[in-house]
C-alpha positions in Angstrom: -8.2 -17.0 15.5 -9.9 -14.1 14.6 -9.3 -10.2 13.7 -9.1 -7.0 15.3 -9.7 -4.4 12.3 -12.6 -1.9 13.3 -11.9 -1.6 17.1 -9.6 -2.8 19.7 -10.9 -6.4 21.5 -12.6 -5.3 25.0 -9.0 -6.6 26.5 -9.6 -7.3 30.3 -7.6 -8.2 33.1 -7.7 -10.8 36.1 -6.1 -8.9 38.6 -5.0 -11.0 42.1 -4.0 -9.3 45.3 -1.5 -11.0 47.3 -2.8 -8.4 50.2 -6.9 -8.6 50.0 -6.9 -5.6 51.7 -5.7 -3.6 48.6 -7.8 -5.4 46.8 -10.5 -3.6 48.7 -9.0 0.1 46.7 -10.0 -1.6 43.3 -13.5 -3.2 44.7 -14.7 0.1 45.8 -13.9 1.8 42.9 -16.0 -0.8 40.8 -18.7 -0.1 43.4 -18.1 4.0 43.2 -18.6 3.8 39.0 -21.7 1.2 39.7 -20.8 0.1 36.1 -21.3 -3.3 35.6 -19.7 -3.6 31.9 -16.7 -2.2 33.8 -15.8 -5.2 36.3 -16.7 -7.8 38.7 -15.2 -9.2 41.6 -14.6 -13.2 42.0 -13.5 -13.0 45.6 -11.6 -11.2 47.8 -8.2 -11.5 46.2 -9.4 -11.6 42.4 -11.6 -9.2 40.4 -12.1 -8.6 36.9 -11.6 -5.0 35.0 -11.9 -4.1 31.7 -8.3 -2.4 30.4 -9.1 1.0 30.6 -9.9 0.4 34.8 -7.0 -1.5 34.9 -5.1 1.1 33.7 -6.4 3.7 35.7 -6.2 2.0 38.9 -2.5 1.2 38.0 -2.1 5.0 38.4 -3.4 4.8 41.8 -1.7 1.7 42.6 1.5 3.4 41.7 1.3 6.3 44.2 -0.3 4.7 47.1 -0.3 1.0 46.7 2.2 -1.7 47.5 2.6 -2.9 43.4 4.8 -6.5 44.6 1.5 -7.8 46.0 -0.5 -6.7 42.9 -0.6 -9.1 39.7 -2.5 -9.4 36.7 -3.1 -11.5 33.4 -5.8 -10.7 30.4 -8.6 -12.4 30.4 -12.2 -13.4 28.9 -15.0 -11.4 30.9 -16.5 -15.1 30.9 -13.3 -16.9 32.0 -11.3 -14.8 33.9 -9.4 -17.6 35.9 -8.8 -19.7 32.5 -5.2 -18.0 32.2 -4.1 -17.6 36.3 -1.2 -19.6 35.6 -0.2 -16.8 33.8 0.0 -13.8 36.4 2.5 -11.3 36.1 3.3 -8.2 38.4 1.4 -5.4 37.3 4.6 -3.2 37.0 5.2 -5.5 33.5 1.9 -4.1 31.7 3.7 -0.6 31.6 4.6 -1.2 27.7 1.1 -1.9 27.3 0.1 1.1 28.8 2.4 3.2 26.9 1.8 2.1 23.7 -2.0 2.3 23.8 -2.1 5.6 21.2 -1.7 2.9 18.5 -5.8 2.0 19.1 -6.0 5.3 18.5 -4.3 5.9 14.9 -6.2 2.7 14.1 -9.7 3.5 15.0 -9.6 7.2 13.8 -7.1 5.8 10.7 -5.3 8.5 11.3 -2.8 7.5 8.8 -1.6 9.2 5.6 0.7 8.0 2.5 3.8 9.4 1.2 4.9 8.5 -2.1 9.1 7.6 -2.7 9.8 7.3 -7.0 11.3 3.8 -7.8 13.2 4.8 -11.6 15.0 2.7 -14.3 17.7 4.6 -16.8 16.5 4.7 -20.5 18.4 6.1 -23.4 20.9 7.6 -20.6 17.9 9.3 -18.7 16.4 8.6 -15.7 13.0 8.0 -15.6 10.2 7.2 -13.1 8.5 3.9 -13.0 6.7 3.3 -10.2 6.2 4.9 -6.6 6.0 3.2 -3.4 3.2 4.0 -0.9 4.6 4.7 2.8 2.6 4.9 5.5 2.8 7.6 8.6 1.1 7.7 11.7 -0.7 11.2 12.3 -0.3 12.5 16.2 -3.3 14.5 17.3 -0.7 17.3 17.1 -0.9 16.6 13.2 3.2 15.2 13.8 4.0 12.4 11.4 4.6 9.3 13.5 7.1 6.7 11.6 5.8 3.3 10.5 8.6 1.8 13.4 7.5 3.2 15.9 3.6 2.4 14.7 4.4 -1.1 14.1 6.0 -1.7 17.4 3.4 -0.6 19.7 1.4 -2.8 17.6 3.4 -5.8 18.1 3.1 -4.5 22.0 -0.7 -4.4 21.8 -1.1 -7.3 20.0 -2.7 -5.2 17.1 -0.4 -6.0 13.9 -3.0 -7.4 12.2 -5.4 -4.1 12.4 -3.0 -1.9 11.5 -1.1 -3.9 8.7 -4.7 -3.8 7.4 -5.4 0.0 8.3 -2.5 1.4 6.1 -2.8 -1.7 3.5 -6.3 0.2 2.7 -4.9 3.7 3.0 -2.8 2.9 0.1 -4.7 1.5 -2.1 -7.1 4.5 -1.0 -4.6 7.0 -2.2 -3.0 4.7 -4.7 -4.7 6.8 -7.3 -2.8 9.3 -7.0 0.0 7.5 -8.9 0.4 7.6 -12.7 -1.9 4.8 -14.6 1.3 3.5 -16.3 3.6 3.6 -13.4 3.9 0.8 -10.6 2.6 0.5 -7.3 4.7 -1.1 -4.4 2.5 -1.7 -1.0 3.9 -2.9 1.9 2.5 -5.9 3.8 3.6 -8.1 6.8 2.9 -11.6 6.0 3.2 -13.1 10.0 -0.2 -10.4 10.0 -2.1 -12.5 8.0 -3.7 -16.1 8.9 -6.2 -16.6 6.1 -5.5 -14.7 2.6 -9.2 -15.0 1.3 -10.5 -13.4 4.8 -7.7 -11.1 5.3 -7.1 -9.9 2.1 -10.7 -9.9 0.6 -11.2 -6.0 1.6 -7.9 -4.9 -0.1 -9.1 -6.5 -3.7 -12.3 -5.5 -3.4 -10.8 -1.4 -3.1 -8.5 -1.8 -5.7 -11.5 -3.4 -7.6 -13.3 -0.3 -6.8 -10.9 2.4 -7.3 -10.4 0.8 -11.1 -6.3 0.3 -10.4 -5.2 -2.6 -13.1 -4.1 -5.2 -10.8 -0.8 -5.4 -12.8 0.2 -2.3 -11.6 0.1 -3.4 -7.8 3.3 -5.1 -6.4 2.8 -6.2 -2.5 6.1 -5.5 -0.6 6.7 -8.8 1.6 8.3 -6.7 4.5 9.5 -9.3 7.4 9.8 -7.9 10.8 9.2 -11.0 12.3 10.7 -14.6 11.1 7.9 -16.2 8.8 8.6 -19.6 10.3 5.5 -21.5 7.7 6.9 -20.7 4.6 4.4 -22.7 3.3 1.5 -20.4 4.9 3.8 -17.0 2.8 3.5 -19.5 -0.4 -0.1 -19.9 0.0 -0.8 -15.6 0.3 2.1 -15.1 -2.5 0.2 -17.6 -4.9 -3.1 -15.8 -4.0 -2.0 -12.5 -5.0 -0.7 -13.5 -8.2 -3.3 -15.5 -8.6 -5.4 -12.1 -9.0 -2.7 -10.8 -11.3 -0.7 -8.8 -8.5 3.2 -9.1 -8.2 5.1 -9.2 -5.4 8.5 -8.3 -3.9 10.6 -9.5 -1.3 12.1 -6.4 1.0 15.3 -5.3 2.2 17.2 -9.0 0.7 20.5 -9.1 2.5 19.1 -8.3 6.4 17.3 -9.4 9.1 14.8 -12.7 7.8 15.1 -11.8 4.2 18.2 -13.9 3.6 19.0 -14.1 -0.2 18.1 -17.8 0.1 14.6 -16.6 0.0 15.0 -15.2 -3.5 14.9 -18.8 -4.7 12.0 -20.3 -2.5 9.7 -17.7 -3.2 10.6 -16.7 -6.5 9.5 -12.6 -6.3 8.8 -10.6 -9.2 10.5 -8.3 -8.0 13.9 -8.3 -5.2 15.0 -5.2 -3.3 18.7 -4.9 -2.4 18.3 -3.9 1.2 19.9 -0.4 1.9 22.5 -1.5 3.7 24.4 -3.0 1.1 23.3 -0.1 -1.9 24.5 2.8 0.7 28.4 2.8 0.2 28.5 0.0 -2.5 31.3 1.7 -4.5 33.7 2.2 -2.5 33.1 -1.2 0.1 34.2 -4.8 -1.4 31.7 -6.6 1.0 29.3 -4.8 0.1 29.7 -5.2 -3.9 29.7 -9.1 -3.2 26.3 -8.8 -1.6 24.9 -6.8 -4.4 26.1 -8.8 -6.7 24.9 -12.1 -5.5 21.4 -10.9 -5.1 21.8 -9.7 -8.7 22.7 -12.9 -9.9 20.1 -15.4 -8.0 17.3 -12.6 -8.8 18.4 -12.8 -12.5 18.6 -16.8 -12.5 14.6 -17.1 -11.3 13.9 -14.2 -14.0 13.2 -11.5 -11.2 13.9 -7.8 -11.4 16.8 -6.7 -8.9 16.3 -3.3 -7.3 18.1 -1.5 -5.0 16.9 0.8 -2.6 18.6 3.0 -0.4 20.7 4.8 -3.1 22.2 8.1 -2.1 25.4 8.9 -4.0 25.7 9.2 -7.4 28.6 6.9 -7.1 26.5 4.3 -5.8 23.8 4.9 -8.2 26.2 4.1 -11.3 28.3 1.3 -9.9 24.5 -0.7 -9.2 24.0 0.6 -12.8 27.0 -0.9 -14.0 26.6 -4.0 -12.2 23.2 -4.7 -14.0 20.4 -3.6 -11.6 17.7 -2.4 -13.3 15.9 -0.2 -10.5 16.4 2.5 -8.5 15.1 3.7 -5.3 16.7 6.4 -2.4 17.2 9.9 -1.3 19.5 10.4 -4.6 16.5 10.8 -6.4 14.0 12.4 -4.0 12.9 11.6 -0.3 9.3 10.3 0.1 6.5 12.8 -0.3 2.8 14.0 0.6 2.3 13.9 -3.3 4.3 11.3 -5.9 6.7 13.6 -7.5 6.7 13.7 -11.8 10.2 15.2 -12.7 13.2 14.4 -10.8 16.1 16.8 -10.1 19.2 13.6 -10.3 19.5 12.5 -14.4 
């Protein structure tokens, strides 16, 4: 397996004509451009394209073509017919299509960071301990794009890995920003990474760089997608703290963080997903949840945080309860710059 970080792969397409005589449209097009790094054909009902023709001929197709007799699967330039088995109308690449700004925001890293304060309560004041790093997608307009709908025409253009890696760095980038005594919470997406050493090796090496203590740095496990080889999360949870990092597990309590995870991986740090902080005080089911993460994350010696807070009576029930952090609009929305003072005390 190997990684996409600097560029997109030049992704190409089979594409097989059911009706050779529309195949003849893309044929003469490859012949019109008389670019041979574009396409070839491999007989009268098959040709190869790179992505970019095969997209643009889609257009065409679309308006003037019949598309039930068009189909197409990607493919090696050097073995396009290894995946034929795999052909799919051409109407089904239409995600693909649409989501292809992604290459863009990876290529240009046009991402930035906003910081959101994570605070503890000392002496009956709150205070701010750490900050974690958001990333946003930039639109050539200059629009903020949200990580969701980043990450999802990632996981449409098969590009998770590049751009899991692309805002990784712009963190740690801008992680200096941040307060030398306060913490640092990165996100990561552990079904993104196949070999820690490989995949990993340019994020220490910044942080290295920049001169951030590694003890300030606490990776954010963020599941998406259902880490099925727990073993594999072990093995890049071991290697950061291996280099002295600390980690947290994300949103306990929904989707594939299940609080049964708390145990098995044993986190520094757990984060009470927002869904169970938001309306806590007033909702029974929702106080049994908290409380349950509290306990286990207590029992393996963990910090429990919860995120999400928005009330002032949510904020001092968790208080009450025993968690020890504090993360959510209550205290300030994420910023271009990691707010010092906070308005809630």
């Amino acid at each position: 397996m190997s990684c996409d970080i600097c560029h997109p792969k030049a992704f190409g397409y089979t594409v097989y004509f059911s009706d050779e005589n529309q195949a003849d449209k893309l044929i003469q097009y490859l012949s019109a451009e008389n670019d041979t790094n574009d396409g070839h054909v491999i007989n009268q009902r098959l040709v190869w394209v790179l992505e970019s023709v095969f997209f643009d001929f889609l257009d065409y197709a679309e308006a003037h073509l019949n598309m039930d007799t068009i189909f197409a699967v990607q493919s090696d330039r050097l073995d396009p017919l290894k995946a034929l088995h795999s052909l799919k109308n051409a109407r089904e690449f239409q995600p693909l299509r649409e989501a292809i700004w992604v290459d863009e925001i990876i290529i240009n890293k046009s991402i930035t960071t906003h910081y959101q304060p994570i605070v503890t309560v000392e002496n009956g004041l709150v205070k701010i301990v750490g900050q974690e790093l958001l990333s946003r997608g930039l639109s050539e307009e200059g629009n903020l794009i949200s990580p969701f709908h980043m990450f999802e025409a990632a996981r449409v253009r098969n590009r998770l890995f590049a751009l899991d890696h692309a805002c990784r760095i712009n963190s740690v980038s801008n992680a200096g920003e941040v307060e030398k005594d306060q913490l640092i919470f990165i996100n990561f997406l552990p079904t993104a990474i196949y070999s820690p050493e490989h995949c990993l090796k340019s994020t220490l090496e910044l942080i290295e760089k920049k001169g951030i203590k590694s003890s300030q740095i606490v990776f954010e496990v963020v599941e998406t997608d259902e880490v099925k080889n727990i073993a594999h999360l072990k093995r890049i949870l071991e290697y950061y703290r291996k280099h002295g990092f600390q980690y947290a597990l994300d949103d306990v309590g929904v989707g594939y963080n299940g609080i049964n995870k708390i145990r098995e991986l044993k986190p520094d740090f757990v984060k009470l997903a927002l869904e169970f902080s938001n309306g806590v005080s007033t909702d029974p089911e929702k106080q049994e949840m908290a409380k349950s993460v509290l306990d286990i994350t207590q029992e393996i010696g963990g910090v429990a945080l919860a995120e999400g807070v928005e009330t002032e009576e949510d904020f001092l029930y968790l208080q009450a309860l025993g968690y020890e952090l504090f993360q959510g609009y209550y205290f300030s929305k994420p910023a271009p710059k990691p707010i010092q003072e906070l308005k809630a005390s």
